[in-house]
ROZA-933769 format. One record per residue (C-alpha): residue number from 1; x, y, z; residue in one letter. Coordinates in steps of 0.02 Angstrom, whole numbers. Example, Ala and Ser with C-alpha at 12.3 -4.5 7.8 and 13.67 -1.06 7.14 Angstrom:
BEGIN
  num      c1      c2      c3  residu
    1     615    -225     390       A
    2     684     -53     357       S
***
This chain:
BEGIN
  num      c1      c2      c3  residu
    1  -12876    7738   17025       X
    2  -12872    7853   16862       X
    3  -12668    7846   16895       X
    4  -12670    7653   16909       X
    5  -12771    7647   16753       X
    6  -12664    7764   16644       X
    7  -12509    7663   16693       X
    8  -12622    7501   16640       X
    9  -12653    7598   16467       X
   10  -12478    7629   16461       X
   11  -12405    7461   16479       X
   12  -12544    7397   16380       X
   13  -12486    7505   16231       X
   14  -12293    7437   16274       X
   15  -12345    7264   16274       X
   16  -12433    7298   16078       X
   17  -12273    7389   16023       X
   18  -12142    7273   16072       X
   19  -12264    7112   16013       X
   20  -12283    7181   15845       X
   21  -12090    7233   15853       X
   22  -12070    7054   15887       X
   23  -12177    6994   15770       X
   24  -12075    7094   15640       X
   25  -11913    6992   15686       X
   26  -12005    6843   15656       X
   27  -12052    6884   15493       X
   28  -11859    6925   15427       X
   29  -11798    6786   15547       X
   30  -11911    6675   15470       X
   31  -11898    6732   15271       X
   32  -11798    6589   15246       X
   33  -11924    6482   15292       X
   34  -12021    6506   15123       X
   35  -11901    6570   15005       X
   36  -11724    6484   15058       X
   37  -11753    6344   14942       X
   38  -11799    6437   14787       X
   39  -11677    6548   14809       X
   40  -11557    6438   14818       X
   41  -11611    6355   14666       X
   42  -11628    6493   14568       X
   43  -11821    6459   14534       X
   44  -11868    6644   14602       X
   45  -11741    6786   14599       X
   46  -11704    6828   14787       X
   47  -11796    7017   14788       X
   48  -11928    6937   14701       X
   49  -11970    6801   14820       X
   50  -11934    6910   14965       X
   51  -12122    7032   14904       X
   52  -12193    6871   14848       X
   53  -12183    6802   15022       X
   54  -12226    6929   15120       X
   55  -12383    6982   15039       X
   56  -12432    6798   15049       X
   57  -12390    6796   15231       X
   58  -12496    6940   15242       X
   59  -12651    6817   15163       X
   60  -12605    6700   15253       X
   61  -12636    6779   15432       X
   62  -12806    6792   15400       X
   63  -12858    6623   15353       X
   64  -12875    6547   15545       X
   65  -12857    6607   15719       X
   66  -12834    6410   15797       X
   67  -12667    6444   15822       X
   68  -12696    6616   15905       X
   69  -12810    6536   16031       X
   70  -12700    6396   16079       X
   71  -12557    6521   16149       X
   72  -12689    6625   16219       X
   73  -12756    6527   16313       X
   74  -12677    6340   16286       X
   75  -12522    6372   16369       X
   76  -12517    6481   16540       X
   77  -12652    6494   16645       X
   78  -12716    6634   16581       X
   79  -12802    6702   16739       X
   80  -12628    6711   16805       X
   81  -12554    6805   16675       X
   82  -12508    7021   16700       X
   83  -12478    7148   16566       X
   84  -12271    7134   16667       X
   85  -12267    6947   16633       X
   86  -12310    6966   16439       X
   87  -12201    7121   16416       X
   88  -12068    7020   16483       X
   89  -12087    6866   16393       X
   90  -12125    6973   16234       X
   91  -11941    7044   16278       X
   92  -11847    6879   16320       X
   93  -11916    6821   16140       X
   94  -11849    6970   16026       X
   95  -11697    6961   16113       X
   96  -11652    6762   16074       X
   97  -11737    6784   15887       X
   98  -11609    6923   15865       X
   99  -11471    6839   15932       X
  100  -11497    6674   15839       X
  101  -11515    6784   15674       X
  102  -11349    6872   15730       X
  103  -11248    6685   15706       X
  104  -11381    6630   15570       X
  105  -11459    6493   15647       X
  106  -11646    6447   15605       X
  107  -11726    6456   15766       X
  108  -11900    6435   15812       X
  109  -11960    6615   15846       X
  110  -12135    6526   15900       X
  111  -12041    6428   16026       X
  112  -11913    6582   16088       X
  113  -12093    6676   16115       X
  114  -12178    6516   16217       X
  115  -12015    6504   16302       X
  116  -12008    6705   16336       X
  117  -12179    6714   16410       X
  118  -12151    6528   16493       X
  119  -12007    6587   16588       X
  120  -12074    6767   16634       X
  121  -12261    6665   16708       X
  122  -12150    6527   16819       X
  123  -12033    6677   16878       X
  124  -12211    6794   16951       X
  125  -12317    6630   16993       X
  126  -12212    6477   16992       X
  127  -12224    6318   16917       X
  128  -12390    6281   16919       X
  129  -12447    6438   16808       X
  130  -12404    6328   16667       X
  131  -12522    6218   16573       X
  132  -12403    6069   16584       X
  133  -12524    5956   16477       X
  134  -12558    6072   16344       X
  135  -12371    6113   16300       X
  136  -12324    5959   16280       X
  137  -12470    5917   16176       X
  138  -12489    6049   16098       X
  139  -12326    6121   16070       X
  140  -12175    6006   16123       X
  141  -12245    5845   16041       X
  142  -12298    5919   15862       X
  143  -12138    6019   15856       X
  144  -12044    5866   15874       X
  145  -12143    5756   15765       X
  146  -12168    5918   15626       X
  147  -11973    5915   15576       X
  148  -11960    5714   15559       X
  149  -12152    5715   15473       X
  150  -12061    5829   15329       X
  151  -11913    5732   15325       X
  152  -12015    5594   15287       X
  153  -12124    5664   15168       X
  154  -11993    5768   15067       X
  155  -11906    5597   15049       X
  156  -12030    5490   14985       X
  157  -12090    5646   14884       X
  158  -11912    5646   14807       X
  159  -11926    5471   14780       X
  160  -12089    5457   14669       X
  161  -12001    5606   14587       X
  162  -11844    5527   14533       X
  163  -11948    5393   14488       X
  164  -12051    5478   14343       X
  165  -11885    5606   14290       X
  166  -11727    5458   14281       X
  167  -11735    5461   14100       X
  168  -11774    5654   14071       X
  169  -11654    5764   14022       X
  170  -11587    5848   14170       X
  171  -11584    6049   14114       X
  172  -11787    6015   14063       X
  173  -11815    5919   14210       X
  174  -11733    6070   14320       X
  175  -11832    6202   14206       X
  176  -11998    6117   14260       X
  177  -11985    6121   14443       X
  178  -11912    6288   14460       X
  179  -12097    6348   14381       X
  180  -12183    6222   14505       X
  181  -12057    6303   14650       X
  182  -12162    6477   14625       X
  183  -12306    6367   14670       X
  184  -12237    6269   14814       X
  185  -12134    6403   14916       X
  186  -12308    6523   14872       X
  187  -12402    6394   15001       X
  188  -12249    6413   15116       X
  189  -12256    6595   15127       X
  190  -12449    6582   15156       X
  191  -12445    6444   15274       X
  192  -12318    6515   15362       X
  193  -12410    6672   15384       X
  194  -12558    6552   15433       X
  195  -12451    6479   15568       X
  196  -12349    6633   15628       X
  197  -12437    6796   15639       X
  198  -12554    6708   15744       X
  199  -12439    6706   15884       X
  200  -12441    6868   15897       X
  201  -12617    6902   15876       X
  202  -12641    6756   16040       X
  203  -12518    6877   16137       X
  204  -12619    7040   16112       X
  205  -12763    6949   16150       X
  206  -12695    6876   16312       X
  207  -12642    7067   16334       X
  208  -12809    7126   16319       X
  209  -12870    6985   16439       X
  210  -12757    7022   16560       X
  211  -12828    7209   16548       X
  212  -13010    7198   16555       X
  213  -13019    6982   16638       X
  214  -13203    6981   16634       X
  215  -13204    7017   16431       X
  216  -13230    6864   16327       X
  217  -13082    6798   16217       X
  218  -13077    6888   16059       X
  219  -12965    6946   15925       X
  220  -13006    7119   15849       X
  221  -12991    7159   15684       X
  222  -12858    7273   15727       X
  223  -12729    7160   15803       X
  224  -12771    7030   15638       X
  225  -12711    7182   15539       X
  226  -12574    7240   15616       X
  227  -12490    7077   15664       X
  228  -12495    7021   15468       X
  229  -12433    7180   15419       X
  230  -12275    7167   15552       X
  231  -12249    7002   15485       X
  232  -12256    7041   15327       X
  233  -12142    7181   15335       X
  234  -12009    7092   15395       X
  235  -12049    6936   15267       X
  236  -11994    7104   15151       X
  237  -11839    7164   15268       X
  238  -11756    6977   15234       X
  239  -11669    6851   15330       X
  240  -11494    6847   15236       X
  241  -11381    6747   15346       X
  242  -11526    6626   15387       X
  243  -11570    6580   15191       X
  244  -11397    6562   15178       X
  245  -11380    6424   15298       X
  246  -11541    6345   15242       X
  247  -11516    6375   15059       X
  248  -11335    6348   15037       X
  249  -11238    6270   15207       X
  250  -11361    6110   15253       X
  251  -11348    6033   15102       X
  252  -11366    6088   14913       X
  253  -11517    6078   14823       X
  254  -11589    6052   14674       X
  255  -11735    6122   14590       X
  256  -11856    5963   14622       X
  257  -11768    5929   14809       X
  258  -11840    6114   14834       X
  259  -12024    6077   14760       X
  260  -12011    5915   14885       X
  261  -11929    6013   15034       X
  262  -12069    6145   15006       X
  263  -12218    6046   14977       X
  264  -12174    5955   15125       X
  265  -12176    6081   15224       X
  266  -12320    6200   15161       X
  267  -12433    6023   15198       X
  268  -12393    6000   15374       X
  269  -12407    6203   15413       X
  270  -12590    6194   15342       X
  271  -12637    6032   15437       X
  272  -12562    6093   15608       X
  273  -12623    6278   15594       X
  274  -12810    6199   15573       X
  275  -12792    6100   15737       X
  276  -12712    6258   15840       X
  277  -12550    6187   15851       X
  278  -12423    6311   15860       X
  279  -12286    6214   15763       X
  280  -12125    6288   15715       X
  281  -12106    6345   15515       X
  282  -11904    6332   15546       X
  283  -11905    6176   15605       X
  284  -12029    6086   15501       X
  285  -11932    6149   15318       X
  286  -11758    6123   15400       X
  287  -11837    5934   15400       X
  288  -11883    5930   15230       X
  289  -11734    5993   15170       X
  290  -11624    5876   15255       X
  291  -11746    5731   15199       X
  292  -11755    5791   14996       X
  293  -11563    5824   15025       X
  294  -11527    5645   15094       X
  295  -11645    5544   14946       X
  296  -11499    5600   14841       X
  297  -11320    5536   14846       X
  298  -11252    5689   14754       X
  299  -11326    5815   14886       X
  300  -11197    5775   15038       X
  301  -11247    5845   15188       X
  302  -11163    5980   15299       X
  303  -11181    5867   15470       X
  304  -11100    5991   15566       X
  305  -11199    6132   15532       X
  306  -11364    6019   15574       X
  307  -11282    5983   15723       X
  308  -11267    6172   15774       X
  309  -11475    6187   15725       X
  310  -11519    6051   15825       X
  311  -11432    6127   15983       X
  312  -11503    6294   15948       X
  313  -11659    6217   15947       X
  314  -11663    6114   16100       X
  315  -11603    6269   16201       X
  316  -11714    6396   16118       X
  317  -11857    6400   16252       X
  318  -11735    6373   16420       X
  319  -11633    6525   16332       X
  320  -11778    6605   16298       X
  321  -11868    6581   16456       X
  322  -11712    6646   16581       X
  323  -11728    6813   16477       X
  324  -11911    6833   16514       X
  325  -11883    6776   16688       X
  326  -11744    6907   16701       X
  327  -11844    7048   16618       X
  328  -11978    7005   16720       X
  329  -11881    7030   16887       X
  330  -11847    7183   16824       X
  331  -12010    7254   16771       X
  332  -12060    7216   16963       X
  333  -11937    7373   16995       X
  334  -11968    7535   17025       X
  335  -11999    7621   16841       X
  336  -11959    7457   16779       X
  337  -12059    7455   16616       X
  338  -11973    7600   16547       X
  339  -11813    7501   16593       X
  340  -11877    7330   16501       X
  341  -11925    7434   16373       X
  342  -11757    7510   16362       X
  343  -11664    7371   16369       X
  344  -11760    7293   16219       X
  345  -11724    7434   16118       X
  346  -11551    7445   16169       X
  347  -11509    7258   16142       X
  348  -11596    7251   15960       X
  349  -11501    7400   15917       X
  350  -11329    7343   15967       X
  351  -11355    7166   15888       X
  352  -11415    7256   15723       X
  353  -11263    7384   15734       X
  354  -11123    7241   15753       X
  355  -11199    7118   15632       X
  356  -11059    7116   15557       X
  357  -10938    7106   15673       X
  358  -10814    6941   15685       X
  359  -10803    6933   15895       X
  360  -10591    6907   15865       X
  361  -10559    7060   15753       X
  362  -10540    7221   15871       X
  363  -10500    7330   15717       X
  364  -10681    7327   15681       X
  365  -10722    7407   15854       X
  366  -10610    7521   15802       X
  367  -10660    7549   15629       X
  368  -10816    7580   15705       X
  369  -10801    7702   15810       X
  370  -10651    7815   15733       X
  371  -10801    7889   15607       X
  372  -10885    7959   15778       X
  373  -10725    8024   15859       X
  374  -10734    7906   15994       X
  375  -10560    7834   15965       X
  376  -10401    7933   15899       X
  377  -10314    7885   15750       X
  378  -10134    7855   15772       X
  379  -10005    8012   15739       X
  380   -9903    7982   15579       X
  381   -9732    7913   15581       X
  382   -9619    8056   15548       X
***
């Protein structure tokens, strides 16, 4: 019994490490979230916004725990869930968030961890460990209606804006609204944090459930703390390639398209955070920025790089899922949570170590590995 329980302990402690790990990726996979736009614009200088946002994501994570409850316990049955099925799904969720931040694509990290844990549950119980009724209600129907809600809003926002500016000067008119972008991507970053760190917080707690399953659901003070610190330490570690493609490749902004795009946005992450709905922060400012991009005729709009979101998007939670199911055939094995563990760390670290790496150039292997001896340099031509 004391064996079973110090293996328990054990996996417990993996499952806290690799969710906060995770959590960490979603806060420099989703940086771009609150800061692409006034980057971008030049309203905040990049390092700048980068601290600004993640001490406000840090605020943020504090302000409800709606969110946290609804993929506690809103989700998978949670009677059903084991410390292997979370581990797994915690797994099959850093490894898609790192891979979509490898090409740059704004994923939903909320949706590659639903999808991780999703597809870990069906692969130990079966189907009908899922709460069918309150992911589509609470997950799949908001996070559809989230990203057309800001494209609405940013639009008509942009609208009443070009309304009262048409016959201001231009450079005074872009002057204002870069001060009112500290403002509006400030409520991003907090909302955000609102909206995201929660997730993590809700796996713990399931964690903990799953542990002791007569305790009552609660969220110590200690997992509030240390999932809005992860987050906001990778808010500060950035999300390059994925501001990029927000900021720059879907379409350019200006200053007040930005103030639209993120007032949009911050809005609908407040609203949906108070009613537990675990909405996705990529999704819903990718949204607005396409709809304050498209009120003006001199922003054109990258259509093919849209099209590449919205297919990383729809395949974000099967993707996600056949990892967790995967890991979670695995940590079934014999030692097999030192080997899921393993593997997590071993997959971040080569997707972080060839970053940079353009899949047709083999001199980069090459490059790569000369410095360590592992490949021999060619004899000089005599």
């Amino acid at each position: 019994m004391g064996g079973k329980g110090v293996t328990m302990d054990l996996t417990l402690v993996t499952v806290v490490i690799l969710a906060l790990f995770f959590d960490f990726t979603n806060g420099f996979h989703d940086t771009a979230n609150a800061i692409a736009t006034s980057v971008a614009t030049k309203a905040v200088p990049p390092k700048v916004a980068v601290a600004g946002a993640a001490v406000l994501n840090f605020l943020g994570a504090f302000l409800s725990l709606n969110v946290a409850a609804t993929i506690a316990k809103g989700i998978v049955d949670s009677g059903a869930i084991t410390l292997h099925i979370i581990l797994a799904g915690i797994v099959g969720a850093i490894v898609w968030n790192l891979i979509s931040w490898r090409f740059g694509l704004p994923t939903s990290s909320s949706h590659a961890l639903i999808g991780g844990v999703a597809g870990a549950a069906i692969s130990a119980s079966g189907f009908g460990v899922i709460q069918w009724g309150g992911l589509r209600e609470k997950v799949l129907v908001p996070s559809f209606v989230s990203p057309i809600a800001g494209l609405i809003i940013a639009g008509l926002l942009m609208f009443i804006i070009y309304q009262l500016i048409k016959k201001r000067s231009p450079e005074k008119v872009d002057n204002v609204f870069k001060k009112l972008q500290i403002v509006s991507g400030g409520l991003v970053a907090f909302t955000h944090g609102t909206n995201d760190a929660q997730k993590t917080m809700g796996i713990i707690a399931l964690a903990l459930i799953a542990t002791h399953p007569s305790a009552q659901f609660h969220i110590p003070l200690w997992v509030i703390v240390s999932s809005a610190l992860a987050m906001a330490a990778g808010t500060y570690a950035g999300g390059w390639r994925i501001i990029h493609t927000l900021g720059h490749r879907v379409v350019k902004l200006k200053p007040a398209q930005g103030f639209a795009a993120e007032t949009s946005t911050a809005a609908i992450l407040w609203f949906t955070a108070h009613l537990g709905f675990p909405v996705s922060t990529t999704h819903t400012i990718s949204g607005s920025i396409l709809g304050a991009g498209t009120a003006h005729r001199h922003s054109p709009v990258q259509w093919g790089v849209v099209r590449s979101i919205l297919l990383a998007w729809f395949i974000t939670i099967p993707c996600a899922a056949l990892v967790g199911a995967f890991m979670d055939v695995v940590s079934n094995l014999p030692g097999g949570i030192p080997v899921v563990f393993s593997l997590a760390v071993v997959i971040s670290g080569m997707i972080f170590v060839t970053r940079n790496w353009k899949w047709e150039s083999l001199a980069q292997v090459k490059a790569r590995l000369s410095p360590l001896g592992l490949v021999r340099r060619a004899a000089p031509k005599l």
